[in-house]
Each structure stands twice: as structure tokens, then as C-alpha cells.
C-alpha positions in Angstrom: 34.9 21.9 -30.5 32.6 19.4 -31.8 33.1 16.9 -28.6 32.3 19.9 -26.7 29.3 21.3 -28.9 28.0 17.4 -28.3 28.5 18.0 -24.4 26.4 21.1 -24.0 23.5 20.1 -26.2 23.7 16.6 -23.7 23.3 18.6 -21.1 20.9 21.0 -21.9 18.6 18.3 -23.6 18.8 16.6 -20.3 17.5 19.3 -18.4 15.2 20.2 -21.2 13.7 16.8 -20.2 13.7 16.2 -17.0 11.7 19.5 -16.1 9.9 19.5 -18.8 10.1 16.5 -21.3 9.1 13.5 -18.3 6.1 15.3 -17.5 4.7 15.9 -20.4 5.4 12.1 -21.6 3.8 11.2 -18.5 0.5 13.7 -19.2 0.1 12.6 -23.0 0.3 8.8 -21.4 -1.7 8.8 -19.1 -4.7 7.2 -18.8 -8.1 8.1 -17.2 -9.3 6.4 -14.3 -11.9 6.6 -11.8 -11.7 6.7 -8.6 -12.9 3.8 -6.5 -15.9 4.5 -4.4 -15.2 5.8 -0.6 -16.3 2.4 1.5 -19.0 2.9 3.5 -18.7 4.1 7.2 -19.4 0.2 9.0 -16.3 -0.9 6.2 -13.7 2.1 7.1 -10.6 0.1 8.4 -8.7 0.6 11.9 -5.4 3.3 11.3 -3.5 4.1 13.7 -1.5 7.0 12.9 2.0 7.3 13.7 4.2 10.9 14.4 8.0 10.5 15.1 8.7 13.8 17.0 12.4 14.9 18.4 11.9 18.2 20.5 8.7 19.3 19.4 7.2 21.0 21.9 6.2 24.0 20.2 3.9 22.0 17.4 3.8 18.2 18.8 0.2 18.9 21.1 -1.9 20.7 18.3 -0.6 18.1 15.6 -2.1 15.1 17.8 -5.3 17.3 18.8 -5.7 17.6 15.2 -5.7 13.7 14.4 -7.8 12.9 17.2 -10.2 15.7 15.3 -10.0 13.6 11.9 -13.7 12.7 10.4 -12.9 9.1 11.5 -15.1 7.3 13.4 -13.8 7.3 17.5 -13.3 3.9 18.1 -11.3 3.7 14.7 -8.3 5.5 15.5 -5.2 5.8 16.9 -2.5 7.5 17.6 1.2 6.6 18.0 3.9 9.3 19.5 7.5 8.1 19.0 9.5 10.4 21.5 13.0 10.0 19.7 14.6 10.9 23.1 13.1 15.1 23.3 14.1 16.6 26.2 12.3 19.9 25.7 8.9 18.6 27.2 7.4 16.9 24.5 6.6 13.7 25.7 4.9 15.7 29.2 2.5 17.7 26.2 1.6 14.0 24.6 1.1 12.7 27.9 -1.2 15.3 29.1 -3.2 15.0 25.8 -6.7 13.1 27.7 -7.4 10.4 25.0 -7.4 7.2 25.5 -7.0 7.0 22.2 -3.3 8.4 21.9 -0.1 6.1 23.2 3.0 7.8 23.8 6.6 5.5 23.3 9.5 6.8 24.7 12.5 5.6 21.9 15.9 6.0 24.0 18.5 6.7 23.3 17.7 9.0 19.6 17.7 6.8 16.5 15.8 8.6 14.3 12.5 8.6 12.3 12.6 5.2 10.7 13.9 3.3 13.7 11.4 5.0 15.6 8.4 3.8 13.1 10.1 0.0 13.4 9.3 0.4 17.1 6.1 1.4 16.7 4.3 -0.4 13.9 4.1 -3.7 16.2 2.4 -1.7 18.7 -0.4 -0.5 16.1 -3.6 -1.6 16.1 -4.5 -0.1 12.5 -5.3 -2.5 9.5 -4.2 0.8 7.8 -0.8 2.9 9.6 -0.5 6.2 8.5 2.2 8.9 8.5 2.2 12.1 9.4 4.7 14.9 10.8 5.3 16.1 14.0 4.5 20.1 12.9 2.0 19.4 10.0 -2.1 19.7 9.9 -4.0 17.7 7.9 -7.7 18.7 6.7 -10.8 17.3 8.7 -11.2 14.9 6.0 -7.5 14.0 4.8 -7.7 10.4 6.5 -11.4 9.6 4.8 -9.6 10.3 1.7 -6.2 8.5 2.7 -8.8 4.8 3.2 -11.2 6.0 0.0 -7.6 5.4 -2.3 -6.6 2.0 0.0 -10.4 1.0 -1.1 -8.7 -0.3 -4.6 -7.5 -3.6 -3.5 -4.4 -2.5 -6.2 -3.3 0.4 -4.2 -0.8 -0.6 -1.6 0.1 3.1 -0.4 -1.1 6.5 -0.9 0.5 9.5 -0.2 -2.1 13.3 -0.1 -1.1 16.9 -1.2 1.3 18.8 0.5 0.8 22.7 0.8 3.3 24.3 1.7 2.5 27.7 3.3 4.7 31.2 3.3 3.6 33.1 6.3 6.2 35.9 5.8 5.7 35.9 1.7 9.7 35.1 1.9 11.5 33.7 -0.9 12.1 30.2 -0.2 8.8 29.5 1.1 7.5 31.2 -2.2 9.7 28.7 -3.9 9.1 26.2 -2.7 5.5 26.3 -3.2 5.5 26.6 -6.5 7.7 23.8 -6.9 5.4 21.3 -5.0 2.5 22.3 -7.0 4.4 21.2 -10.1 5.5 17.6 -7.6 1.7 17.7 -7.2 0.5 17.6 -11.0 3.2 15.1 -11.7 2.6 12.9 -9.2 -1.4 13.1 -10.4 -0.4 11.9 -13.9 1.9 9.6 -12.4 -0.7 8.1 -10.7 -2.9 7.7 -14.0 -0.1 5.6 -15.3 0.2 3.3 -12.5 2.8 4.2 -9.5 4.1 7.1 -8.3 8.3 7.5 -7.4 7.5 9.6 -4.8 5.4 11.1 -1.8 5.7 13.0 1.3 6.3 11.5 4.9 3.8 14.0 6.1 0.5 12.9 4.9 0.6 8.9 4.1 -1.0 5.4 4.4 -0.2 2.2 3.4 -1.6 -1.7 4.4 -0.3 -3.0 7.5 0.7 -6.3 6.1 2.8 -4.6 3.3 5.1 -2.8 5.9 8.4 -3.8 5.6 10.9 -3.0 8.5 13.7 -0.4 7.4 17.5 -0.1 8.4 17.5 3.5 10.6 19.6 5.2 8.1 17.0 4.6 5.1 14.6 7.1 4.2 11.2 6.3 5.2 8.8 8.4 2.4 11.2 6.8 -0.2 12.4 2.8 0.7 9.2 2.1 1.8 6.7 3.1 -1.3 9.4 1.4 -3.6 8.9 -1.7 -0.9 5.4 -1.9 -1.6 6.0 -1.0 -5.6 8.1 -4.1 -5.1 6.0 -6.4 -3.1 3.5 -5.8 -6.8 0.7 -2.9 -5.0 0.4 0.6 -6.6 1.3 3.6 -4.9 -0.6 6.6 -5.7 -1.3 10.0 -5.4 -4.6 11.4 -3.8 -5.2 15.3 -3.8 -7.8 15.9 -1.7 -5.9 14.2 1.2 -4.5 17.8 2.2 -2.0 18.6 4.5 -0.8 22.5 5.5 3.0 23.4 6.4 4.5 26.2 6.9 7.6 26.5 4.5 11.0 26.8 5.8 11.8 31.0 5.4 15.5 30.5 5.8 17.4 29.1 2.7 19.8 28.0 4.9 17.2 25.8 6.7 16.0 24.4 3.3 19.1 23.8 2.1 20.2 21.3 5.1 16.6 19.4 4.9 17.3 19.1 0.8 21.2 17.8 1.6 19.9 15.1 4.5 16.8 14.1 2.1 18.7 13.5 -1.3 21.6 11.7 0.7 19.3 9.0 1.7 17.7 9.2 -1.6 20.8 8.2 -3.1 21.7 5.7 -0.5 18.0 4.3 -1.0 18.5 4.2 -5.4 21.3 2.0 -4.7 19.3 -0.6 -2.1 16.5 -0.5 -4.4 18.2 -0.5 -7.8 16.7 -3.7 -9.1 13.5 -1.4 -9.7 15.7 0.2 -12.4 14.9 -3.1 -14.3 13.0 -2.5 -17.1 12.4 -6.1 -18.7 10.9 -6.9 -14.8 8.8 -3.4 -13.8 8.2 -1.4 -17.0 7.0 1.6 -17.2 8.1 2.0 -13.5 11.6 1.6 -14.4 11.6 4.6 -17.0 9.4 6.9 -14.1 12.2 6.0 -11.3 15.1 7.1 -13.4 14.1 9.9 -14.9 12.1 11.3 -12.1 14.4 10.1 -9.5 17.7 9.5 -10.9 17.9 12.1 -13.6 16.3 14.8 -10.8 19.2 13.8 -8.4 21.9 13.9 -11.3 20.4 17.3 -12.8 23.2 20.6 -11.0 25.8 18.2 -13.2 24.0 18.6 -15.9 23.8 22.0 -15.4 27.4 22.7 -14.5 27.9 20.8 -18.0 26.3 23.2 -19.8 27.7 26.3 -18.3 31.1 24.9 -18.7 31.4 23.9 -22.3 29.5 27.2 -22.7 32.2 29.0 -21.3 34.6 27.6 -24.0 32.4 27.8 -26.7 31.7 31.7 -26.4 35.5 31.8 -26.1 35.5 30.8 -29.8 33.6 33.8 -31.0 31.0 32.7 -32.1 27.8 35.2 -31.2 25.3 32.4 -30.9 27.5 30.6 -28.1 28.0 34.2 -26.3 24.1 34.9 -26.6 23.3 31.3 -25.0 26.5 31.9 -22.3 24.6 35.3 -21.7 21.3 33.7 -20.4 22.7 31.0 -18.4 25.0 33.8 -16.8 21.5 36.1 -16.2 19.8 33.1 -14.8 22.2 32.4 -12.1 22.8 35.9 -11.5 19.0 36.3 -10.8 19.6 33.6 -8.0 22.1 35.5 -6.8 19.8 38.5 -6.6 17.1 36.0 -4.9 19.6 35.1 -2.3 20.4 38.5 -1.7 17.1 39.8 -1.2 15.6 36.6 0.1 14.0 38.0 3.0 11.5 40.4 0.4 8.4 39.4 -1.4 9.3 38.7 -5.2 7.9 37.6 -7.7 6.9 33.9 -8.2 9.7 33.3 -11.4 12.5 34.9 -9.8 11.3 32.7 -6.5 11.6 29.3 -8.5 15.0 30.1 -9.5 16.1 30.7 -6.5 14.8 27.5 -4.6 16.0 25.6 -7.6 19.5 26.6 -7.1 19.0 26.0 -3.6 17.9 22.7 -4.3 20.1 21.3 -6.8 23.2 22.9 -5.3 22.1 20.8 -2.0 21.8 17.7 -4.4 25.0 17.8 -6.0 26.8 17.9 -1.7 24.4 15.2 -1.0 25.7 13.2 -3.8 29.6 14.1 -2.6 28.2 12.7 0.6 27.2 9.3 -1.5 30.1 8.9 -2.6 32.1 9.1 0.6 29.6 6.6 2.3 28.7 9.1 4.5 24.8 8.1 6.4 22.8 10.0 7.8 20.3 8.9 10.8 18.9 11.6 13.1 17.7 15.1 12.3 16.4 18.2 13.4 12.9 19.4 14.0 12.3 21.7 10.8 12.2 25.7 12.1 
């Protein structure tokens, strides 16, 4: 019993700190700064930014409309349209868009998102590319912020704030939001300690020069800010670079986006594991396990500690039974959630739902891992 009493503690001090512990480490340690001052408008660098889009016809015209609309000056921007072989009109929509300042690329046959941002970053004529999603807005001033953060000659890459929005109040989109509000305030004191681990694809920037081309199976929003992490730039955090998405309503939806994401996380741990290093990259080390590695590893933690629960209530004792009580109400509460996703509920019982769904799509992804399995291509998000 003692092994076993060791076990569970293991695990649930593991979980204790990743959710919990690593963030607050990273608040008490971390340090204030001021932002740099925005450059002036004759000093705001040419972007171009660039939007993969497979079949997106129902969100690919407002999403350029609404880059063109940037407060950017004119003759400053650009826009790039990968067409990863749609055949649902997409490329006609781009086409049609009467800018000169937008160039559509036809990628054939479908390679998927990071192949189709190798093809396109030669054509650029930005100092500064920048990343967005086919379906996602950004504010009027997202990009001024974006090129305010670059303005640090430290900073290699910056990612903004997603918001994630629930149109129908349903459960995953609930969720979810309240899960990227706590990404958000990590990735804020994150950034006070040096480097992020993490951003989103939708709403990003980095220097030209520090692009690095990517094999098609790696995942852009994570090989590439640990690229520039490596290449000795910071990668930070800026919140008032906004950006609005809707939030996938169907679990099932959100749990085949979380599967395809952590399998190229994993896949992109093991190209860039020399970051693990702490004697070479410090504090960055420490940040990349635990929020990456530790994250990833978490549903085995938690199967740990429900386990050796399980045969430590057997022994009788009332303090093991208590403790395999609440685990047992917690996952039947997600069990309620998934029942009764399509309702309004409240925020708590929300969170433990998407973090079921989550971690449950983490440990397949991780079966995937292991098998070698790759994933390239992907579907518009519905």
C-alpha cells in the first residue's frame, strides 16, 4: 500500500502543479516591464499577412475585407491567400476581393497549413509576416499592436489575445473560454519572465529574417516560436492584439481539433527537445516542460490518481473513500456536461467538461505519438 499511497500523492501533486503550482511560480517571478513605445507612423514596417484557407467560403471574403480594414497605413500591407486546393469557391471570393493589395496562390494539390505558409513567405513583401486564420477577426487595431511588441529589437515573435466567443451559450464554447482566459494570464506572466511556450496561429507576427521553413507535418503556432526562441529572440504575449472566434459548439468538433493539435505538439517536443536543456536555455527549459510537457502528460496523471484510489478505498480506510468520492463526483459532473451539453450551465461545471474533453483528446493524441502516426491536412473548423 505504501508504493501505491506514493503513486496517488505523485499524481495528484502533479496536477496540483501543473494547473495551479506553474502559474503561480510564474506570477510571483515575474518581473515588471514596460512596454516599448509604439514606433511612429513614417517607422511602421511592411507585413504582409498570410491566411491558409481549405474550403472556406462561408468566412474566407469578410476575414480578408477585415485585414485590408486594419489601422495600417495602405501602402503597408499585404495580403497573402494560400488556396490549399478548395473547391467550394474560395479562391473565386479572394479573387473578386478588388485590392490590389491582396494576392491569391493557388497550393495544388492540398498539403496543408504549413506547407502552404513555406509557399508563401518567399512571395511576401512584409519586413514583418503575420498569421491569421481563415474564419477569425481581428480588432481595427490588432496589427498596430502586433508591430508596437516587434518594436523591442529582443522580441522575435508575438502572438495577441484570442477570444473565443459562444454564440449559442453551449457548453464547450463556454469552456473553452474560460480556459483561454486562464492561457491568456499565463501567457502575460510568461511574457514578464522572458518567453512564452505558446501562442495562437490566429493572431501572430514574427521578423521576416527569423522564419524558418517547416516540414508540412509540423505544427506552425508551435515549431516556429520555439525556432525563433532558438535562434536567441523573445516571444511574447501582447493582449490588446485581439482577435474574436466563434468557439466550436460541438464537443465532438473540439475534440478532433485538440487530437490533431497535441499530435503535432508531441511530434514538435521531440524535434525541438534540445530546448528541454536547462544548463543552455534556463528558465525556458523549466516553462517548456511544465507548461508543455507536463500539460500534454496531465489525463495520465489523472488516470493515476483515480486508479490507485480505487485500491486504496478498497482497504477501508474512510479518508481514501472520501477522496475516491470526489474524484468519482468530478467525472460524473463531466458526464452530466456531456449529457446536457447543448444547455447553458454554469461556468464551473463548463470547465470540467472541456477539460475532460481536452485531456481525453491528449492522451489519443499521445497513442497516436507513439505509433508514428502524422498528421498533415485538416478541416475548416465548423
Amino acid at each position: 500500500m505504501n508504493l501505491l499511497t506514493t503513486l496517488f500523492w505523485l499524481c495528484l501533486l502533479a496536477l496540483v502543479y501543473i494547473y495551479a503550482g506553474y502559474p503561480l511560480l510564474c506570477r510571483l517571478l515575474a518581473r515588471p516591464q514596460e512596454p516599448p513605445p509604439p514606433p511612429p507612423a513614417a517607422d511602421l514596417p511592411h507585413v504582409t499577412v498570410l491566411i491558409a484557407a481549405y474550403d472556406e467560403a462561408a468566412h474566407i471574403a469578410e476575414t480578408v475585407r477585415n485585414k485590408l480594414a486594419q489601422d495600417y497605413p495602405r501602402n503597408r500591407l499585404q495580403v497573402i491567400v494560400v488556396s490549399d486546393g478548395s473547391g467550394d469557391g474560395t479562391d473565386e471570393l479572394v479573387a473578386g476581393i478588388p485590392d490590389a493589395r491582396v494576392r491569391l496562390i493557388r497550393q495544388e494539390p492540398r498539403q496543408g497549413k504549413t506547407a502552404a505558409l513555406n509557399l508563401a513567405v518567399p512571395l511576401a513583401d512584409g519586413q514583418v509576416l503575420a498569421f491569421a486564420d481563415a474564419n477569425s477577426l481581428w480588432a481595427p487595431d490588432a496589427l498596430r499592436h502586433l508591430v508596437a511588441s516587434l518594436a523591442d529589437p529582443g522580441v522575435g515573435y508575438v502572438t495577441g489575445r484570442m477570444l473565443y466567443r459562444a454564440p449559442d451559450g453551449s457548453l464547450t464554447g463556454e469552456g473553452c473560454s474560460t480556459y483561454m482566459r486562464y492561457e491568456n494570464a499565463l501567457r502575460g506572466w510568461e511574457t514578464r519572465l522572458g518567453s512564452i511556450v505558446g501562442v495562437d496561429g490566429g493572431i501572430d507576427a514574427v521578423r521576416r529574417e527569423l522564419y524558418t521553413g517547416m516540414r508540412p507535418d509540423q505544427l506552425p503556432d508551435f515549431v516556429l516560436p520555439l525556432s525563433v526562441r532558438e535562434q536567441g529572440y523573445r516571444v511574447v504575449y501582447q493582449p490588446e492584439a485581439r482577435l474574436y472566434e466563434d468557439a466550436l459548439a460541438a464537443a465532438g468538433d473540439e475534440f478532433r481539433m485538440r487530437v490533431r493539435v497535441s499530435l503535432r505538439a508531441w511530434h514538435a517536443l521531440k524535434d525541438k527537445a534540445r530546448l528541454l536543456d536547462p544548463f543552455r536555455y534556463g528558465v525556458f527549459a523549466w516553462q517548456l516542460f511544465s507548461h508543455k510537457v507536463l500539460r500534454y502528460l496531465a489525463p495520465f496523471f489523472q488516470a493515476g490518481a483515480l486508479l490507485t484510489n480505487v485500491v486504496l478505498a478498497a482497504g477501508g480506510s474512510i479518508f481514501w473513500r472520501w477522496l475516491l468520492v470526489l474524484q468519482v463526483v468530478c467525472y460524473l459532473l463531466a458526464l452530466l456536461g456531456h449529457a446536457l451539453r447543448r444547455w447553458r450551465l454554469p461556468r464551473p461545471l463548463a470547465l470540467i467538461y472541456y477539460l475532460c474533453v481536452v485531456n481525453m483528446a491528449s492522451a489519443v493524441a499521445f497513442g497516436h505519438f507513439l505509433r508514428g502516426r502524422r498528421q498533415v491536412t485538416w478541416q475548416p473548423r465548423t
